[in-house]
Each structure stands twice: as C-alpha cells, then as structure tokens.
N, C-alpha and C positions, 0 to 999 in steps of 0.2 A: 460619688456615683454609685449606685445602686445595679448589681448585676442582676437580670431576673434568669431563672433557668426556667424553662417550660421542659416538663416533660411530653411527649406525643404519646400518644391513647393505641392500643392495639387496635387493628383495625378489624373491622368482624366480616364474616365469612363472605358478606353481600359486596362491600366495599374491595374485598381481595378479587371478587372475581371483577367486578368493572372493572378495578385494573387489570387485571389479565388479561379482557376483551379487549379494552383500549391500547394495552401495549402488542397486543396481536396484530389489530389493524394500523397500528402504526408500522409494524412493520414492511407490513405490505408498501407502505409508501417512502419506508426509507432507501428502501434499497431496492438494485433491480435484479428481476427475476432469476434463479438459479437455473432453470429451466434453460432459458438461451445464454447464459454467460456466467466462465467463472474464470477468475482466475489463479493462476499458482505463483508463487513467487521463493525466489531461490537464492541464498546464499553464502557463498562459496568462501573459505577459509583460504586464500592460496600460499604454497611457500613462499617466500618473497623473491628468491632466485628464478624462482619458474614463472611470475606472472605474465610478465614479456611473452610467453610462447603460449601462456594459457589463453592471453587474451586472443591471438593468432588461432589459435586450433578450435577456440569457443564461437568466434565469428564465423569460420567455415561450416561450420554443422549447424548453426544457426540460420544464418544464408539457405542452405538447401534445404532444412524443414519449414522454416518462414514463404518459399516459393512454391514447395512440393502440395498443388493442389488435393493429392492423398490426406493428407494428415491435416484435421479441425483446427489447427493451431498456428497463433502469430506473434510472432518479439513485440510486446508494445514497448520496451526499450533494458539495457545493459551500460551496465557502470561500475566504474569505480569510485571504491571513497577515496576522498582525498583527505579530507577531515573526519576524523571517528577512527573507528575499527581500520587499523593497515593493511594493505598487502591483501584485500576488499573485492570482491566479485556481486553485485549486484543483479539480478535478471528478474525479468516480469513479461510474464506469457499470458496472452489469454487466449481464451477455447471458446467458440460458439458453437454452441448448443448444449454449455452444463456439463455434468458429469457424466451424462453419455459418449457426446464428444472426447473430453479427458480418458475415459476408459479406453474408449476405440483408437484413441492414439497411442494411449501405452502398452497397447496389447500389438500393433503394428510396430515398434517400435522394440518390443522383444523380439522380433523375428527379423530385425534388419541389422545385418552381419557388417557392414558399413558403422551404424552407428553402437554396437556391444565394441565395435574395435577402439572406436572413439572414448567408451566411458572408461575402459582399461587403461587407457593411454594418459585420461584426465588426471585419475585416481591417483597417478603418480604426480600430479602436478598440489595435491590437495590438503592442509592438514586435519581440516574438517570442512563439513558442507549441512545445510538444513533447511527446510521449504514450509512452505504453510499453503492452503488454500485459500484464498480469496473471494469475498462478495465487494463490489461496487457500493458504495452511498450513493443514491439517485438521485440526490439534489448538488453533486460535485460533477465540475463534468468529465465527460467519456474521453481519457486520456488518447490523445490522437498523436500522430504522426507532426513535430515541426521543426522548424529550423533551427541551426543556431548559430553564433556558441553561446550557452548558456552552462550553468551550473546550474544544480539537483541538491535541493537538499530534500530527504526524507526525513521525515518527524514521527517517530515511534511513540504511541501512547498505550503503555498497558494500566486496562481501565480496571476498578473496581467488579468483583462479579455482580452482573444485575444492574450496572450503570451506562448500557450500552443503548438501550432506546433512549435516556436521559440525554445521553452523549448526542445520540444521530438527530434528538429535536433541539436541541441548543444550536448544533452545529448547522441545517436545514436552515435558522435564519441567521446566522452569523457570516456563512459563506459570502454575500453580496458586500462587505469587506473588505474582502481578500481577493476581488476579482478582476478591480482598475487597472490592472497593470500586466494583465492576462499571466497573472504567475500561478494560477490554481493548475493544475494537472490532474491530479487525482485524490480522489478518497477511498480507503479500503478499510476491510474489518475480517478477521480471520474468523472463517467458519469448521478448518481443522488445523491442527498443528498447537500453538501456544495461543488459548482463547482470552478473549476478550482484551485484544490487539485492535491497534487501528493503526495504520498509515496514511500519513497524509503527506502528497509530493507536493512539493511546489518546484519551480524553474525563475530563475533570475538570471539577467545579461551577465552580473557579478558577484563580489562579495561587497562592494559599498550598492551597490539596485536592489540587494537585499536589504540590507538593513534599512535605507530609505523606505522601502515600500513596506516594510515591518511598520516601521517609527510611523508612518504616514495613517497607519490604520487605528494608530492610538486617537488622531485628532478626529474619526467618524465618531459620531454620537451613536451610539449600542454596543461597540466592540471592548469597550472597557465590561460592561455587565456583561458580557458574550466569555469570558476569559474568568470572569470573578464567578459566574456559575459553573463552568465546567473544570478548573480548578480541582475543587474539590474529589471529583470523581476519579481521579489519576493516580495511579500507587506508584510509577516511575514512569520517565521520558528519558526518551536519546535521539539524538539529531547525528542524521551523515549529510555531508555535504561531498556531491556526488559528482563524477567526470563521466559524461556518456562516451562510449568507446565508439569508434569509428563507424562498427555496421547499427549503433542504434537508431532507431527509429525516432527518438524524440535526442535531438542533438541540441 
C-alpha cells in the first residue's frame, strides 16, 4: 500500500477573507444573540463535610433570586456530580437581556446585605469555585424547565483554537441524532473564562437509557461521519454525570 501525503497550499489574501466572511455569518446563525441571552455557569469545589448544608443554604438564595421579579436572572438548573469530580456543585443561570442584564444584577446584588451575608457564609463551605460565561448554540434547544427523575450528564469539550465555527456546523446537522429520545437539553460555548469550551447537557431516565440511546445513535446513518469529523477538533473531554438538587428546575 502506497501512502500519498498531500501537502495544502497557503491560501492567499482573497481566499483568507471569504473565509473570514463566511465564518462571520455563520456565526450569526450558530448561536443566539448575546444581546437578549446569556448565560453564566458556576462551579463549586465543596468540602465534602459541608455539602449537605451547602446544598441547604444554596437552594434558599436561589429560591429568592429566581422569584425576585428585581433581578434579570433564573436557575435553568443545579446539580451534583455524582460521577466525575466529588463533593461537585453544579449551577447554570441565565440573564435575559445579555450583559446588561448580568451587569444590573451584579451591581444589585453588591448592595443587598442579605445576600454578601450569604457568600460569607458559603465561602466557608468552599475549597475552590470557577464560572465561565455562556452563549447558547441556536440549533440545540432552549434548556427549559422538566420533570423527573432523571440524570445529567454534561460533556465538556475543549476545542482546538479556531475550531469552533467547524464544531457549531458539524454539530447544526448532527443534533437531529440525538434527539428521539428528548435527551438533548442544551448546548453551550464559553464566550469568557476558559475559551473555546463547549458544553453539551443531555438528561437520561438512567445510567442503562443512557447508554441505550448512545448505542441507538450509532445505528442512524450520518452519526458515525458526524463523530469521525469533529473528532479531530478536541484537545481533551470530561463527562459529569449529574444529580439535579431538589430546587432545580430541570429535575
């Protein structure tokens, strides 16, 4: 067998801007607007002693900011891992209306003596904590409020730099997949904190309705090419698989 190596050709100044046009307007349609949505996502390193009370004290200040028609902001859900990282704090908030919203809440938010008591109080509960900011993929859908009980896994991909429009159009027609079995929840991609991150949720009844609906997606014809393309683009993955805590929203 005979291996051929091609080299690829620089591409010259004309070619570099088409792409640059094309992956501009793609972006427009991968994702939705930052303008009305974004979200933050947070988590929390807990001592293992203290999770019990963290979970307790994180669901009451939750509670009251999630209802507080003041503040732009709403739990779209809070978990624990149960697989991955231990002793696990999970949370994902979103803000409509962008980072105006975000601002106006954390600027409300320094001045309410309620809640500086609370993050005092946490801090003792913490050995570390980290967050990122959030945009949506527009062709996954808009993580809502449902039943359960299910399990959460979240699927961390830290992509290649510059392989992230590559990502969000492979993934645009791969999603229809992954969706028989309404286990899609969300898609994300970090616009500050550690870049060129994606998260993808999904929700299963269990740990074998997982794997089945895994296994199940092998036998659709494009999900194998769907996987053998984007592959490549991954420098490292991690999987949590998750416990929603009593006040989430998506149980």
């Amino acid at each position: 067998m005979t291996l051929i190596s091609i080299r690829a050709q620089p591409k010259s100044h004309e070619a570099k801007s088409v792409e640059a046009f094309v992956e501009a307007r793609c972006e427009i349609t991968l994702w939705r607007n930052v303008s009305s949505l974004c979200l933050f996502f947070l988590v929390h390193n807990v001592k293992p002693e203290r999770l019990e009370a963290y979970n307790s004290l994180e669901a009451e200040v939750q509670s009251k900011l999630h209802h507080d028609e003041d503040y732009p902001c709403e739990v779209v859900g809070s978990w624990n891992t149960w697989y991955g990282e231990q002793d696990q704090a999970v949370h994902l908030w979103r803000y409509r209306g962008g980072y105006p919203a975000l601002t106006q809440c954390l600027e409300k938010l320094k001045k309410n003596k309620e809640y500086l008591e609370f993050r005092k109080e946490r801090a003792t509960m913490l050995n570390s904590r980290r967050n990122q900011l959030l945009l949506e993929f527009s062709f996954w859908n808009e993580p809502l409020p449902r039943p359960g009980p299910n399990v959460y896994e979240m699927r961390t991909y830290h992509l290649k730099p510059g392989t992230m429009i590559e990502w969000g159009n492979h993934w645009a027609r791969a999603i229809k997949y992954r969706q028989e079995n309404n286990e899609a929840v969300g898609g994300f991609f970090s616009q500050i904190g550690h870049l060129y991150v994606v998260h993808h949720l999904w929700a299963y009844e269990n740990l074998q309705s997982r794997e089945e609906t895994r296994n199940s997606a092998w036998q659709k014809e494009g999900w194998d090419a769907s996987v053998y393309y984007t592959v490549p683009l991954i420098r490292r993955m991690e999987s949590r698989i998750m416990i929603p805590t009593k006040t989430s929203p998506l149980q």
